[in-house]
C-alpha positions in Angstrom: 0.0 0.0 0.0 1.1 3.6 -0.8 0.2 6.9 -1.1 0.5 9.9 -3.4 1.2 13.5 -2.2 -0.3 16.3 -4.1 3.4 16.9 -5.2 2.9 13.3 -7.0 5.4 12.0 -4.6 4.6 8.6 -3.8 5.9 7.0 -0.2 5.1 3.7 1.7 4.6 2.8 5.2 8.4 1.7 5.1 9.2 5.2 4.5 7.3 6.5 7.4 8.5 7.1 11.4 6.7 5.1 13.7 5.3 8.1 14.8 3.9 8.5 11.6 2.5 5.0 11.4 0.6 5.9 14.8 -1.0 8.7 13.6 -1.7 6.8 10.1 -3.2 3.9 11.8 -5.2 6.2 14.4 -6.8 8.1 11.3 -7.4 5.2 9.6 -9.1 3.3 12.0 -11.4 6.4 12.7 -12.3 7.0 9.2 -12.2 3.8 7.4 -14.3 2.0 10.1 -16.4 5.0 10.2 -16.2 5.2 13.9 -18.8 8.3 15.3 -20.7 8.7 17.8 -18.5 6.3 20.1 -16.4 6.6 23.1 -12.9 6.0 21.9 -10.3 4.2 24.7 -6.6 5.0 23.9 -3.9 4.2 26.3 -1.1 6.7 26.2 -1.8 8.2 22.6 1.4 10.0 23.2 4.3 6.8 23.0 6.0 7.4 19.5 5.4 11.0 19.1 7.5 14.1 18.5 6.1 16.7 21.7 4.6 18.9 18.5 2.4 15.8 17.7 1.5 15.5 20.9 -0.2 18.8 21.4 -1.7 18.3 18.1 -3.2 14.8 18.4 -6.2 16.8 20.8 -7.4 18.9 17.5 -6.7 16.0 15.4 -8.9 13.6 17.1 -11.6 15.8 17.3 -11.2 16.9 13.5 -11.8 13.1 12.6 -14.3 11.9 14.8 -16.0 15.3 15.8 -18.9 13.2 17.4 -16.8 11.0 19.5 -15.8 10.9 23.1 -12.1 10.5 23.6 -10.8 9.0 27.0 -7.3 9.5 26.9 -4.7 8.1 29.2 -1.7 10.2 29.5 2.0 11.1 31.1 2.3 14.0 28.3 2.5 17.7 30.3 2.2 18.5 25.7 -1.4 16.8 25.2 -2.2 18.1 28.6 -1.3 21.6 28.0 -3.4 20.9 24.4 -6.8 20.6 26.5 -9.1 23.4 27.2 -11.6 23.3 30.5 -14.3 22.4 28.2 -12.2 19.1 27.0 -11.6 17.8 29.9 -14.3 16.3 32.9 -12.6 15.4 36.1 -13.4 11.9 37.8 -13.1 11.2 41.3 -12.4 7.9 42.5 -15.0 6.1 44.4 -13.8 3.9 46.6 -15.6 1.1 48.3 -14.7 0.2 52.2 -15.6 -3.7 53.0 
């Protein structure tokens, strides 16, 4: 599988960073499978990217799957400082004495 730039460039997934593969993969998987509506899990989204991805991985989530709910599990102060108030709803752990 390949892919042609608008410059007519052609490159492969060989030719890619794994960072690039990530992102790649996470586009893909929202578009092609059509996933909308849908609470989306991803476990430290931020392993393989450069700290510039990382604070653009918020926008770009919510430019592919507008509709969705992303739960994100994170060490990155980047893709933290990407988050407004309105992206982000605080949990507090309920816990349960026997």
């Amino acid at each position: 599988m390949g892919f042609k730039l608008l410059s007519g460039e052609e490159i492969y997934p060989e030719d890619l960073s794994h960072g690039e593969l990530k992102r790649l993969a996470i586009f893909v998987l929202i578009k092609y499978h059509e996933i909308h509506d849908s609470i989306v899990l991803i476990d430290e989204i931020e392993n393989g990217f450069h700290p510039d991805w990382q604070y653009q991985i918020v926008r770009d989530l919510v430019q592919w799957g507008e509709n969705n709910q992303y739960i994100l599990a994170t060490h990155s102060y980047e893709l933290c400082n990407a988050l407004t108030p309105a992206h982000v709803k605080e949990l507090d752990p309920k816990l349960v004495n026997n």
